[in-house]
PDB file of N, CA, C and O in Angstrom:
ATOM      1  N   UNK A   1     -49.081  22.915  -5.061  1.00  0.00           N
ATOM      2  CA  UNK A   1     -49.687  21.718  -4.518  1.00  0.00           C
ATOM      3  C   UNK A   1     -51.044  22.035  -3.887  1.00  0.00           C
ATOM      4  O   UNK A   1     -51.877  21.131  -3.822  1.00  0.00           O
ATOM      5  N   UNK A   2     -51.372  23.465  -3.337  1.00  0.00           N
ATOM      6  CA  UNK A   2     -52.469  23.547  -2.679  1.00  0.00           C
ATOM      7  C   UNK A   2     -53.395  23.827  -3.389  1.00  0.00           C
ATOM      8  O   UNK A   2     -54.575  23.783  -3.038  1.00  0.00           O
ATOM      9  N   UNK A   3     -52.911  24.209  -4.674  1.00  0.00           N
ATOM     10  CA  UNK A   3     -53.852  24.614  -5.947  1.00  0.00           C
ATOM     11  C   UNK A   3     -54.866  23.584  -6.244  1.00  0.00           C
ATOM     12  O   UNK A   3     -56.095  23.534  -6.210  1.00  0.00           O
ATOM     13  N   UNK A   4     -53.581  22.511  -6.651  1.00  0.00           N
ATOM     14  CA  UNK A   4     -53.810  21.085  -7.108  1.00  0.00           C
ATOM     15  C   UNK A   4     -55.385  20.285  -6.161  1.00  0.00           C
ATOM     16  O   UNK A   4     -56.481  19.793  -6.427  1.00  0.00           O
ATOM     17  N   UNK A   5     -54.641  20.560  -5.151  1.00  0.00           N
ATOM     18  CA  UNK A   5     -55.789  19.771  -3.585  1.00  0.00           C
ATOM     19  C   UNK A   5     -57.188  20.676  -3.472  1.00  0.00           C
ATOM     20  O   UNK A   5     -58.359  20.297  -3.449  1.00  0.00           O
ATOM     21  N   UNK A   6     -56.636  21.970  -3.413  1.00  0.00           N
ATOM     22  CA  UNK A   6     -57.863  22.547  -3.962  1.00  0.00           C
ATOM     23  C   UNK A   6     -59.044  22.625  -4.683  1.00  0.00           C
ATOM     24  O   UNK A   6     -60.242  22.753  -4.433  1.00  0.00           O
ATOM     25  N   UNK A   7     -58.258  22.495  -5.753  1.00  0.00           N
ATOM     26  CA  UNK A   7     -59.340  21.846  -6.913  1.00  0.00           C
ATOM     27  C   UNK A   7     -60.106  20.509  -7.201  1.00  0.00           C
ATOM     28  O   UNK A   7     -61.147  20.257  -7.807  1.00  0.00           O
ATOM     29  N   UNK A   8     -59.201  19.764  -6.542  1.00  0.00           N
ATOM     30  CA  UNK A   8     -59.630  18.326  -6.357  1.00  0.00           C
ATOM     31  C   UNK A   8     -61.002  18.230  -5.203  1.00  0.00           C
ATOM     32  O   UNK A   8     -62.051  17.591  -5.288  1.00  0.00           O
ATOM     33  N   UNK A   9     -60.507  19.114  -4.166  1.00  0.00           N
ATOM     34  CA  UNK A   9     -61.702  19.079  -3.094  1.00  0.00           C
ATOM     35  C   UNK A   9     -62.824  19.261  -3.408  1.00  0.00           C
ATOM     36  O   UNK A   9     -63.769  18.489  -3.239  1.00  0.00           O
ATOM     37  N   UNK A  10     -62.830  20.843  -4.152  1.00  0.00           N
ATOM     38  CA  UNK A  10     -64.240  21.495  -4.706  1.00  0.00           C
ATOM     39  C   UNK A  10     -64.635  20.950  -6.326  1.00  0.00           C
ATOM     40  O   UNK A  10     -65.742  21.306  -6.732  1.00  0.00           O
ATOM     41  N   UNK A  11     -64.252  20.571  -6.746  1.00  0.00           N
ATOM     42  CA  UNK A  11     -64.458  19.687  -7.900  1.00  0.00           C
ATOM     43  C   UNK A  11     -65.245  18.536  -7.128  1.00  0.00           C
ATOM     44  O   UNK A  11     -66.431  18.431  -7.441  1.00  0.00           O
ATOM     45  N   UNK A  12     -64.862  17.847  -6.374  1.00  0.00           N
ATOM     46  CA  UNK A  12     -65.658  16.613  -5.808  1.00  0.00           C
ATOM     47  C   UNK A  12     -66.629  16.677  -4.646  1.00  0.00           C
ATOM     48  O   UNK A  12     -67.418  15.769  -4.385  1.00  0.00           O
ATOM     49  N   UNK A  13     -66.513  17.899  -3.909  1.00  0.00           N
ATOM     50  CA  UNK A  13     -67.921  18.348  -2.875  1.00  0.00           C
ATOM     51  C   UNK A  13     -68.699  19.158  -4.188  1.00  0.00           C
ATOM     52  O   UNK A  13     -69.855  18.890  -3.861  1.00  0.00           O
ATOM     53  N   UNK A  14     -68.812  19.801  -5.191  1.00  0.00           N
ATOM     54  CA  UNK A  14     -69.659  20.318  -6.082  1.00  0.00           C
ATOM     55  C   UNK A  14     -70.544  18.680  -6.696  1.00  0.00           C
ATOM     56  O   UNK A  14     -71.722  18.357  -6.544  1.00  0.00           O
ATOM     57  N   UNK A  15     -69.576  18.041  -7.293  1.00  0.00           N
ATOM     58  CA  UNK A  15     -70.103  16.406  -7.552  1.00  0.00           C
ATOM     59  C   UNK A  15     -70.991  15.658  -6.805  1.00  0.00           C
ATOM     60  O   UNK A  15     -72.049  15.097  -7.090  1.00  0.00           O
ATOM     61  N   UNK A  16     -70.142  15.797  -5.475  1.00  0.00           N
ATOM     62  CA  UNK A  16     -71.318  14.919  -4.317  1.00  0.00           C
ATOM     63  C   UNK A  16     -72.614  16.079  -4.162  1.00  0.00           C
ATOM     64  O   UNK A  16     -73.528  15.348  -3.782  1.00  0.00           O
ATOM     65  N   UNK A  17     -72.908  16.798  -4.206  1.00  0.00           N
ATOM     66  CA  UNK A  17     -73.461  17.891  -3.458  1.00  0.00           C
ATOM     67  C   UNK A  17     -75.155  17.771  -5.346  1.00  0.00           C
ATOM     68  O   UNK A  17     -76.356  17.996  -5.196  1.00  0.00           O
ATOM     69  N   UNK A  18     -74.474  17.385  -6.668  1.00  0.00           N
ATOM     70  CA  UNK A  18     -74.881  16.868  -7.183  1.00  0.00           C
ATOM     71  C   UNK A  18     -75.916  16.213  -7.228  1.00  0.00           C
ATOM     72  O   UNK A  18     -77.093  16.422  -7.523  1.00  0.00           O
ATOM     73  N   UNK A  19     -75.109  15.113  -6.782  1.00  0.00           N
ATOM     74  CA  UNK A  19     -75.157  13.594  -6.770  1.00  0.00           C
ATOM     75  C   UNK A  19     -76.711  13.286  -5.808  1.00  0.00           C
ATOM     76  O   UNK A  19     -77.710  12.671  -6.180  1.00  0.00           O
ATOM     77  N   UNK A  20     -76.383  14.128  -4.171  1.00  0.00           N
ATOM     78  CA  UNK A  20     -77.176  13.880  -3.638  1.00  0.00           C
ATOM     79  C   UNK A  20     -78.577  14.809  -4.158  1.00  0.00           C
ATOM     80  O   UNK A  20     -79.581  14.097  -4.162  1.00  0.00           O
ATOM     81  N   UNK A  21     -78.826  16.158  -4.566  1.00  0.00           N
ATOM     82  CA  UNK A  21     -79.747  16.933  -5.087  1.00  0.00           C
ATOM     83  C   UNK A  21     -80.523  16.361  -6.156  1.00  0.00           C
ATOM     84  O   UNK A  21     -81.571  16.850  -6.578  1.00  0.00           O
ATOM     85  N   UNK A  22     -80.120  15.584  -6.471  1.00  0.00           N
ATOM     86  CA  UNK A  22     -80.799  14.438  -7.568  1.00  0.00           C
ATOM     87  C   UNK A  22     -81.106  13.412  -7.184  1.00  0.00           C
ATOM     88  O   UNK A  22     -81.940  12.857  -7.900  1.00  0.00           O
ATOM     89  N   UNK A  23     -80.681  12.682  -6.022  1.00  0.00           N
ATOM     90  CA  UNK A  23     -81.632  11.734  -5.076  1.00  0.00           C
ATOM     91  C   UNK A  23     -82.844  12.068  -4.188  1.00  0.00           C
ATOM     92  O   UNK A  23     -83.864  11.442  -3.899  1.00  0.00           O
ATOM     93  N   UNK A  24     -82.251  13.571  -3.782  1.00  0.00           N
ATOM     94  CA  UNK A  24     -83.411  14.127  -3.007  1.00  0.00           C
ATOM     95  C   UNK A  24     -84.883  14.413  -4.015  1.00  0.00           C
ATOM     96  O   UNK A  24     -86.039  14.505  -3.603  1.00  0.00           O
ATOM     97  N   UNK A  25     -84.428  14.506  -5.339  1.00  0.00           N
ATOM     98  CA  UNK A  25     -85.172  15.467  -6.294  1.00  0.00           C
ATOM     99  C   UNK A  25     -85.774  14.131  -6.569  1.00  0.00           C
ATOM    100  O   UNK A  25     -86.959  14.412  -6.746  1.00  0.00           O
ATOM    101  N   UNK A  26     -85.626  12.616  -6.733  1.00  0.00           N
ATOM    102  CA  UNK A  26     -86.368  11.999  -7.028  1.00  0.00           C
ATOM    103  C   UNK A  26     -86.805  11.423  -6.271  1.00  0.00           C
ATOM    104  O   UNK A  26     -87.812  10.845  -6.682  1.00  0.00           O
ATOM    105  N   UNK A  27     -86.429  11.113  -4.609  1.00  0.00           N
ATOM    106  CA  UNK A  27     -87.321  10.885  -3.388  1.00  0.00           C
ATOM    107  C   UNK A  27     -88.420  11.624  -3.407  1.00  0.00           C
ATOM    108  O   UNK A  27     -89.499  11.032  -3.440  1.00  0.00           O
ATOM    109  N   UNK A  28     -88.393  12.874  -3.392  1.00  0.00           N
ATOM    110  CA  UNK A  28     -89.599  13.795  -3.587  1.00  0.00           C
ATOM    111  C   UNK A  28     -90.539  13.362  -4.634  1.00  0.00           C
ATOM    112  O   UNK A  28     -91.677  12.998  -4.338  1.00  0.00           O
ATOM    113  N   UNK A  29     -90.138  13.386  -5.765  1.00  0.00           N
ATOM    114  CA  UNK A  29     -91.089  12.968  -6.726  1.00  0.00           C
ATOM    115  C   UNK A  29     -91.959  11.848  -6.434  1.00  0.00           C
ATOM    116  O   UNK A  29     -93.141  11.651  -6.711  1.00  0.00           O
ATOM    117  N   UNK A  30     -90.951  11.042  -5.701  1.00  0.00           N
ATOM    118  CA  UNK A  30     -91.761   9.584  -5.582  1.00  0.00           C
ATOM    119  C   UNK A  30     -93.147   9.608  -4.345  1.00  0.00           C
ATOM    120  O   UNK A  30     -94.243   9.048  -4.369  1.00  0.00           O
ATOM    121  N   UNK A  31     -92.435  10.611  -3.222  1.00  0.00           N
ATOM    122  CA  UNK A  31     -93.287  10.751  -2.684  1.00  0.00           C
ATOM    123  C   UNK A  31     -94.384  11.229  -2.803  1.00  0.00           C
ATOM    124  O   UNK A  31     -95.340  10.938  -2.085  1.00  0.00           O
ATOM    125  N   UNK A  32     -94.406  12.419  -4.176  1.00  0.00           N
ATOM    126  CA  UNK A  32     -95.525  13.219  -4.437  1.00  0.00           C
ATOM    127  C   UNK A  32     -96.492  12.358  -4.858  1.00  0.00           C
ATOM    128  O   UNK A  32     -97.671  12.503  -4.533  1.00  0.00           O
ATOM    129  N   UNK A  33     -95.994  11.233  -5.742  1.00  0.00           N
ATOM    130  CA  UNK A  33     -96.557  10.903  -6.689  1.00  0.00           C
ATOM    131  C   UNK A  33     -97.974   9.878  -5.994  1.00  0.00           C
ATOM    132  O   UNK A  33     -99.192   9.898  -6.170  1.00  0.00           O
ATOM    133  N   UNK A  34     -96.747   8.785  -4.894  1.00  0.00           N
ATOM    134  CA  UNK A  34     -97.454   8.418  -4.084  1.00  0.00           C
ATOM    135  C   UNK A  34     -98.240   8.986  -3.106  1.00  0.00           C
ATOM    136  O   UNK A  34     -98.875   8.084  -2.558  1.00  0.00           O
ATOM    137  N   UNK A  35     -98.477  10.004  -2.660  1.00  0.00           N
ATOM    138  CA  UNK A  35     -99.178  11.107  -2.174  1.00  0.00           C
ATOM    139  C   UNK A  35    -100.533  11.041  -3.066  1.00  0.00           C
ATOM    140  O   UNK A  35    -101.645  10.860  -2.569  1.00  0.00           O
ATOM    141  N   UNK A  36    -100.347  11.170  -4.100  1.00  0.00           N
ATOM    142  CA  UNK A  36    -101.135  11.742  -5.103  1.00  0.00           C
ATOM    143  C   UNK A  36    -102.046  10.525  -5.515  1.00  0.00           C
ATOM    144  O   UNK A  36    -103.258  10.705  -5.392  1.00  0.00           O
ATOM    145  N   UNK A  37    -101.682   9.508  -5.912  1.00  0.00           N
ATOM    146  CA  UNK A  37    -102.214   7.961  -6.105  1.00  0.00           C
ATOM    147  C   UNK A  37    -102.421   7.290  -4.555  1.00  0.00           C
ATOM    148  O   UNK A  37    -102.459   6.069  -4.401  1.00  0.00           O
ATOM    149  N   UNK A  38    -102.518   8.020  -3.697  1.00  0.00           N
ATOM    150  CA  UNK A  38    -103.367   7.692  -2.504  1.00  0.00           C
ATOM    151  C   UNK A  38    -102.620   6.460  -1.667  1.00  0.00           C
ATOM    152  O   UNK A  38    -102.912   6.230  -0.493  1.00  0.00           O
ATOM    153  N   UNK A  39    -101.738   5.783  -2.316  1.00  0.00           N
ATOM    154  CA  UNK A  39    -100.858   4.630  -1.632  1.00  0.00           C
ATOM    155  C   UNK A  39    -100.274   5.253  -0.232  1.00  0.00           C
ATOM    156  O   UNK A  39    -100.107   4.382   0.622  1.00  0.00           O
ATOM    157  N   UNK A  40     -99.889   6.744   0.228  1.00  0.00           N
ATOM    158  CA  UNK A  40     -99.103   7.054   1.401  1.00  0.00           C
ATOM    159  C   UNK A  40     -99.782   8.514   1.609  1.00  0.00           C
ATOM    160  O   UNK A  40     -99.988   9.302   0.685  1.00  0.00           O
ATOM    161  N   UNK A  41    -100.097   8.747   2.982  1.00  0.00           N
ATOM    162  CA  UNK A  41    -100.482  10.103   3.463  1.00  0.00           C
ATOM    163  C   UNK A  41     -98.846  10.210   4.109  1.00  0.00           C
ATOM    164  O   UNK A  41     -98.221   9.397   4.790  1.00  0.00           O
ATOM    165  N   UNK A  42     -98.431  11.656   3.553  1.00  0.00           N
ATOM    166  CA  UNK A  42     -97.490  12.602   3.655  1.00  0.00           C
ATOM    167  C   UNK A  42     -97.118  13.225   4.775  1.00  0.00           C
ATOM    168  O   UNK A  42     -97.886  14.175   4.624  1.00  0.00           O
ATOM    169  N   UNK A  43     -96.750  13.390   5.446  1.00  0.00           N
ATOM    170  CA  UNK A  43     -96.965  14.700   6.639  1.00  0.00           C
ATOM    171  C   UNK A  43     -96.053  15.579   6.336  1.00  0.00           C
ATOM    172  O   UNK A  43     -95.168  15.610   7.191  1.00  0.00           O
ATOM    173  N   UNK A  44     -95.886  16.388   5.377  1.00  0.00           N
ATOM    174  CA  UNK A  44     -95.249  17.349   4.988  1.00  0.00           C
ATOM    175  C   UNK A  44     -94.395  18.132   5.738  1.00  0.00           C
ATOM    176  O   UNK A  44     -93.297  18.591   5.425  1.00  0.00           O
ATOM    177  N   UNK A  45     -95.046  18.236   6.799  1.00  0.00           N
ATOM    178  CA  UNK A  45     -94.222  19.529   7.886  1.00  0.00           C
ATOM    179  C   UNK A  45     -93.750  18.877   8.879  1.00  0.00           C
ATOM    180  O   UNK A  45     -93.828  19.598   9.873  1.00  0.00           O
ATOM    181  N   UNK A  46     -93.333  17.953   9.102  1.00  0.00           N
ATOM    182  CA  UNK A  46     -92.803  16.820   9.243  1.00  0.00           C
ATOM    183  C   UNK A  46     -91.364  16.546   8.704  1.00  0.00           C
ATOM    184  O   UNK A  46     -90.348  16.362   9.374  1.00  0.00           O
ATOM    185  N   UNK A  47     -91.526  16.562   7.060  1.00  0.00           N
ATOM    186  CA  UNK A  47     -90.736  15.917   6.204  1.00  0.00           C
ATOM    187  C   UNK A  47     -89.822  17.279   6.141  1.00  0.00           C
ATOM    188  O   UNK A  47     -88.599  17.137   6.138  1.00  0.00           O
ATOM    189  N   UNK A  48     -90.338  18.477   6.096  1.00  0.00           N
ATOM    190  CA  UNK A  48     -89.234  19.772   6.048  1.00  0.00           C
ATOM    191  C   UNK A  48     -88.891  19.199   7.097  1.00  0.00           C
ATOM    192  O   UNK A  48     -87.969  18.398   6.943  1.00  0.00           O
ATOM    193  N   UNK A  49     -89.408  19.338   8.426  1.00  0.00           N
ATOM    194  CA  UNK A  49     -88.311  19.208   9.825  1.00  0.00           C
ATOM    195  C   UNK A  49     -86.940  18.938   9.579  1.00  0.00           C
ATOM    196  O   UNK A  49     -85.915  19.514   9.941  1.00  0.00           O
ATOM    197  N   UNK A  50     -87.227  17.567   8.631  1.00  0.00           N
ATOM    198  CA  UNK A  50     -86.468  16.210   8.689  1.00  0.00           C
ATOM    199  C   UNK A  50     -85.109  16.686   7.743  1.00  0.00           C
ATOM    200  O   UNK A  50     -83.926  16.366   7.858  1.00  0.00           O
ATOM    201  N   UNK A  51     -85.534  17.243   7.134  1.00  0.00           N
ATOM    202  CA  UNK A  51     -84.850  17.681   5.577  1.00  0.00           C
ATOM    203  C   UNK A  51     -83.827  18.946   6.294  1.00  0.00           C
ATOM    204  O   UNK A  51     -82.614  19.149   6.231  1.00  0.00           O
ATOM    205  N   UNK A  52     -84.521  19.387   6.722  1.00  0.00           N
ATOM    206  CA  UNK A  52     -83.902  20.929   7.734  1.00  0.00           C
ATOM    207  C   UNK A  52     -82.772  20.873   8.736  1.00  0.00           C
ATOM    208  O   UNK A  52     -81.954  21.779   8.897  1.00  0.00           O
ATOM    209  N   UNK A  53     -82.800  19.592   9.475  1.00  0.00           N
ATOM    210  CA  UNK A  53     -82.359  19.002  10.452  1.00  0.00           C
ATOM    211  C   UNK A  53     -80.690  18.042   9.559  1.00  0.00           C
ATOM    212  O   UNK A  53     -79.538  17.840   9.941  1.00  0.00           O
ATOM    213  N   UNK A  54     -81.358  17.755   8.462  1.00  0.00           N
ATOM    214  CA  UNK A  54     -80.155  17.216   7.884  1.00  0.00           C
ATOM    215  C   UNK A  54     -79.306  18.198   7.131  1.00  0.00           C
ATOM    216  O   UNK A  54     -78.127  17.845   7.159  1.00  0.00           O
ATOM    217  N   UNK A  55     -79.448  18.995   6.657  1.00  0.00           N
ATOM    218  CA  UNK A  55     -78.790  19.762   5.829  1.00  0.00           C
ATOM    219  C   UNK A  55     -77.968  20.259   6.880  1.00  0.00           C
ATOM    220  O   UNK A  55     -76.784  19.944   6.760  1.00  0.00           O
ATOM    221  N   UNK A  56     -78.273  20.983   7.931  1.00  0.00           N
ATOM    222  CA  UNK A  56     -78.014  21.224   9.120  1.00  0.00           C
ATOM    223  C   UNK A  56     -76.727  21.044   9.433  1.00  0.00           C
ATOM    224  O   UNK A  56     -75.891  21.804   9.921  1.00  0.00           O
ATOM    225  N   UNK A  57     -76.675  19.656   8.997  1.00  0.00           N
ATOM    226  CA  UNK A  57     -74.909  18.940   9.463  1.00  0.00           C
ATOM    227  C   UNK A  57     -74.694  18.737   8.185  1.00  0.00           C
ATOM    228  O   UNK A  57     -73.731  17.971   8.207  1.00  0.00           O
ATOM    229  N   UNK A  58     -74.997  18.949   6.938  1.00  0.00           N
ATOM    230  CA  UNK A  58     -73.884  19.314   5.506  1.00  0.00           C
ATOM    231  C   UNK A  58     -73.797  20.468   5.964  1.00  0.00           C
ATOM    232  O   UNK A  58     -72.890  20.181   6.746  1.00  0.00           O
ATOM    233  N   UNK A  59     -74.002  21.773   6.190  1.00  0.00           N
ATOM    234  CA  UNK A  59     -73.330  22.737   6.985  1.00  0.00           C
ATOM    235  C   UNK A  59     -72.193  22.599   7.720  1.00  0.00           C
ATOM    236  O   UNK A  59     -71.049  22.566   7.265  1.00  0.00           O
ATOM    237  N   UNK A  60     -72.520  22.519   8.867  1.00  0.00           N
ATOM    238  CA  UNK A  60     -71.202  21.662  10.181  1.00  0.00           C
ATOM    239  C   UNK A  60     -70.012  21.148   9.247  1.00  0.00           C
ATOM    240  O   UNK A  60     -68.903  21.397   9.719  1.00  0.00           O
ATOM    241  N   UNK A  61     -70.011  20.270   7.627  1.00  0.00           N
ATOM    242  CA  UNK A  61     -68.903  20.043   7.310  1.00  0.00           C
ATOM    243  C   UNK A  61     -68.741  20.136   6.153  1.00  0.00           C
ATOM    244  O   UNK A  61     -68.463  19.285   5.308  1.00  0.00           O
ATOM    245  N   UNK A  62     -68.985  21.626   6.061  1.00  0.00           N
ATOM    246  CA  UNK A  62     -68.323  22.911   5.199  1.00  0.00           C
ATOM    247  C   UNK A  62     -67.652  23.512   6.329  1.00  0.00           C
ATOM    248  O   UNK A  62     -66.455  23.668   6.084  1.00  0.00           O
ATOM    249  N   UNK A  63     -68.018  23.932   7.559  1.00  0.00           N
ATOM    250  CA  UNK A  63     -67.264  24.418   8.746  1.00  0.00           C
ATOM    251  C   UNK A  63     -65.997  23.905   8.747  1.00  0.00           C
ATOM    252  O   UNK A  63     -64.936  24.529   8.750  1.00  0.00           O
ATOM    253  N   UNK A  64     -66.261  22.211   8.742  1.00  0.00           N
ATOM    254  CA  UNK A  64     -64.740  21.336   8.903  1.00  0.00           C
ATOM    255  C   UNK A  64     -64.110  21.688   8.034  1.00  0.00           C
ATOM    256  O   UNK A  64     -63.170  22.420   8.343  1.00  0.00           O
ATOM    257  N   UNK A  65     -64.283  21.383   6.670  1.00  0.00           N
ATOM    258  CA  UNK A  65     -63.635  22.053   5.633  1.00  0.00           C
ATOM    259  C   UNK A  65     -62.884  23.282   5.298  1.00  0.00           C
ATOM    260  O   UNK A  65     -61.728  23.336   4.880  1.00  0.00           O
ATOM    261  N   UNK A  66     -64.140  24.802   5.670  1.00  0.00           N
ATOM    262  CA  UNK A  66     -63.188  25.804   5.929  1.00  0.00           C
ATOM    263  C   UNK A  66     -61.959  25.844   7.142  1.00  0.00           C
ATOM    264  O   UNK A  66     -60.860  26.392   7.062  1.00  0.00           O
ATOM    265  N   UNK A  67     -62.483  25.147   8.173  1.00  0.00           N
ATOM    266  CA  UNK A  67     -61.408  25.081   9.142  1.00  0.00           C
ATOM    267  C   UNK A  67     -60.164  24.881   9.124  1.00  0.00           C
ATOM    268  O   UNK A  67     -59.217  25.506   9.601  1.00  0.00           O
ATOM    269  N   UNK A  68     -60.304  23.304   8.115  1.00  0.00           N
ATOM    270  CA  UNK A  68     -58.803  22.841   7.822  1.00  0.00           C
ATOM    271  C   UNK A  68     -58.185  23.727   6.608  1.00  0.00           C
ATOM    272  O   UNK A  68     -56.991  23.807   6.895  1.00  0.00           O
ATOM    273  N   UNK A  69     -58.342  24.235   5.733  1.00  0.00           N
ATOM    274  CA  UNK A  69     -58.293  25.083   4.996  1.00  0.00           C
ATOM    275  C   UNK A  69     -57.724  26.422   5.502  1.00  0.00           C
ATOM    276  O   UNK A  69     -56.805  26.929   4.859  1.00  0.00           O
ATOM    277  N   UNK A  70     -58.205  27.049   6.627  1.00  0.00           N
ATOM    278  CA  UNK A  70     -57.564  27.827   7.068  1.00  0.00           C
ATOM    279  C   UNK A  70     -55.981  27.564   7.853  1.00  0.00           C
ATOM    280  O   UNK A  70     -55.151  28.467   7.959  1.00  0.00           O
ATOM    281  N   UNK A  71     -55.795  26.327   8.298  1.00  0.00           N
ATOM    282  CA  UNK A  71     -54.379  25.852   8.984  1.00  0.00           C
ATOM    283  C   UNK A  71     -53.743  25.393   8.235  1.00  0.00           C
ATOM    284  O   UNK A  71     -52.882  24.588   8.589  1.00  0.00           O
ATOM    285  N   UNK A  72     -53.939  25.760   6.775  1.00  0.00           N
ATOM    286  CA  UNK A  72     -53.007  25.045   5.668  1.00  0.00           C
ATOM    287  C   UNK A  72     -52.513  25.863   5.711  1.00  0.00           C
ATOM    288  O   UNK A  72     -53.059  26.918   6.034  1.00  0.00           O
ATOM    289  N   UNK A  73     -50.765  25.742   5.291  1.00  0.00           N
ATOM    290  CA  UNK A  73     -49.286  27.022   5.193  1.00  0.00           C
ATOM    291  C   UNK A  73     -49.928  27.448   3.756  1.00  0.00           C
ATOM    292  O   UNK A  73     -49.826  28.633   3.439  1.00  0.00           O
ATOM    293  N   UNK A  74     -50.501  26.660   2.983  1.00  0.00           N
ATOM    294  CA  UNK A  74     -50.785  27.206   1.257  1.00  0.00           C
ATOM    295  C   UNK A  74     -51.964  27.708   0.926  1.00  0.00           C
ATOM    296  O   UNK A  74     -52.176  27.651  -0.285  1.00  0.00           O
ATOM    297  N   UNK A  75     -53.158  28.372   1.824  1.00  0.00           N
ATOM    298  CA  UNK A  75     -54.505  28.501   2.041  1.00  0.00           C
ATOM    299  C   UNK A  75     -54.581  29.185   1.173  1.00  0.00           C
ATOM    300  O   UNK A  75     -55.641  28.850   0.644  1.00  0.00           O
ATOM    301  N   UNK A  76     -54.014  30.261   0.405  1.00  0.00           N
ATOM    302  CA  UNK A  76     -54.276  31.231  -0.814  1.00  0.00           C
ATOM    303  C   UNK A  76     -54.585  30.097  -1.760  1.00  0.00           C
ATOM    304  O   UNK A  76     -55.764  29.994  -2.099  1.00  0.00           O
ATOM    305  N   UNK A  77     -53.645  29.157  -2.282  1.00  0.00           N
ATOM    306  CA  UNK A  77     -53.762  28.701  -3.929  1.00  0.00           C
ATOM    307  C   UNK A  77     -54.687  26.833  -3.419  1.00  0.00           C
ATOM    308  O   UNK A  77     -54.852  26.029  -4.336  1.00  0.00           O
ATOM    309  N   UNK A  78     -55.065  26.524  -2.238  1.00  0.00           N
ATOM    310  CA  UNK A  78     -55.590  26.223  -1.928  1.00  0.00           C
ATOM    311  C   UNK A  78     -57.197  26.459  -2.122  1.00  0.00           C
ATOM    312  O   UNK A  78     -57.777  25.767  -2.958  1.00  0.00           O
ATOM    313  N   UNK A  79     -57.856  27.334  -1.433  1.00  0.00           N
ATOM    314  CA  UNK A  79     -58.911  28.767  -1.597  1.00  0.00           C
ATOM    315  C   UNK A  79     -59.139  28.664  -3.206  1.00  0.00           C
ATOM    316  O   UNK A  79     -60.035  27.989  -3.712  1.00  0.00           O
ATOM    317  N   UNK A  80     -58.160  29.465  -3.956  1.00  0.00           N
ATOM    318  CA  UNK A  80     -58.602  29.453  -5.196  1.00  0.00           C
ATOM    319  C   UNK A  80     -58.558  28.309  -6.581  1.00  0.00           C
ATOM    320  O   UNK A  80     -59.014  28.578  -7.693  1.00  0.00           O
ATOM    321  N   UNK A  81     -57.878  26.967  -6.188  1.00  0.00           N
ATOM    322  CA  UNK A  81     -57.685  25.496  -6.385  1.00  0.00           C
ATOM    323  C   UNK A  81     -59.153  25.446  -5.974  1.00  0.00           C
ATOM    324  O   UNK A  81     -59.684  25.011  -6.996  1.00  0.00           O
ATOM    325  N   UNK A  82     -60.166  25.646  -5.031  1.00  0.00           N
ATOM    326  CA  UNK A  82     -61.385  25.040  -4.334  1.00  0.00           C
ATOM    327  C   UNK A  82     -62.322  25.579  -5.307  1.00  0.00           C
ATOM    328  O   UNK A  82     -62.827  24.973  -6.252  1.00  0.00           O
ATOM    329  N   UNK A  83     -62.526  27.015  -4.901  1.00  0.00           N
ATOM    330  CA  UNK A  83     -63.026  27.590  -5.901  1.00  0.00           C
ATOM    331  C   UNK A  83     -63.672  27.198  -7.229  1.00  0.00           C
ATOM    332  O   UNK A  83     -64.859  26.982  -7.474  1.00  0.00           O
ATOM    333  N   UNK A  84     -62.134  27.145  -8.376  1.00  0.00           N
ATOM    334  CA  UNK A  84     -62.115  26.891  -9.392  1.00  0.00           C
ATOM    335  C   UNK A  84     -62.637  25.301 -10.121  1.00  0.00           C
ATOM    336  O   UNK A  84     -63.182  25.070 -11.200  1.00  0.00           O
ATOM    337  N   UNK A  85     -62.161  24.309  -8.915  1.00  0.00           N
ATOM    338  CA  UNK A  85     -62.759  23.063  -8.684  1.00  0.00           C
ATOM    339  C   UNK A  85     -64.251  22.981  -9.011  1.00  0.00           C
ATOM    340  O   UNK A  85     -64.794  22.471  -9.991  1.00  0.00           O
ATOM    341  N   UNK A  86     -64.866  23.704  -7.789  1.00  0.00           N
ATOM    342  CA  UNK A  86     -66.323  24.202  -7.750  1.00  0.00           C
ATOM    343  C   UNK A  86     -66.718  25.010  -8.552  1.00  0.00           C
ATOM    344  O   UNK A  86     -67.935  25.194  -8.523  1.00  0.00           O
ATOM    345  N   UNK A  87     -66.061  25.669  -9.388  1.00  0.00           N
ATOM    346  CA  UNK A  87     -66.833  25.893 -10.541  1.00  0.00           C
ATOM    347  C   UNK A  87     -67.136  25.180 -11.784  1.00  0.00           C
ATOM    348  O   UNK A  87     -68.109  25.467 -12.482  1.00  0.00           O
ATOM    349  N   UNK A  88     -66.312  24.263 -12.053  1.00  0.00           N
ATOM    350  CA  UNK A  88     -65.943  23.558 -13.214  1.00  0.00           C
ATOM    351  C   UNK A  88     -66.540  21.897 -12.938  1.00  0.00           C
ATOM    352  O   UNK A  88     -66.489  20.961 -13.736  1.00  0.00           O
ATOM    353  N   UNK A  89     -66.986  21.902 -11.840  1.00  0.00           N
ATOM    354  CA  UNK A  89     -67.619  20.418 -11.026  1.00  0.00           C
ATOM    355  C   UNK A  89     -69.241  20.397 -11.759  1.00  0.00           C
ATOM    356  O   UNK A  89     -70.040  19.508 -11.466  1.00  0.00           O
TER     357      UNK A  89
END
């Protein structure tokens, strides 16, 4: 069963994790673009801050994640259920 949950987890944080890298990837673009066609001045070092500051807490809950993961009775086939999830995501 922990296999099962396992895989389901990291199969679907690999997906979201996706999902969002391809929103970010075309926010950026848009911004460059508009940057570039003069419609918006940028403040770049700024925008890392911002970007830096958020990832920050997708960190914090991978923490949650390993946490609960560790107080599971099935954390071995759990662990490698996640894993395998995340590879195949």
């Amino acid at each position: 069963m922990g296999g099962i949950g396992g895989f389901a987890v990291g199969y679907s944080i690999k997906k979201l994790f996706k999902l969002v890298a391809f929103i970010f990837g075309i926010f950026f673009l848009v911004l460059i673009y508009l940057g570039y066609a003069g419609v918006i001045s940028v403040d770049y070092g700024k925008l890392e801050e911002i970007v830096s500051q958020s990832l920050g807490i997708t960190g914090q809950g991978l923490e949650l994640i390993r946490l609960i993961a560790a107080h599971l009775p099935f954390e071995a086939t759990f662990t490698a259920g996640f894993v395998l999830g995340f590879k195949k995501g």
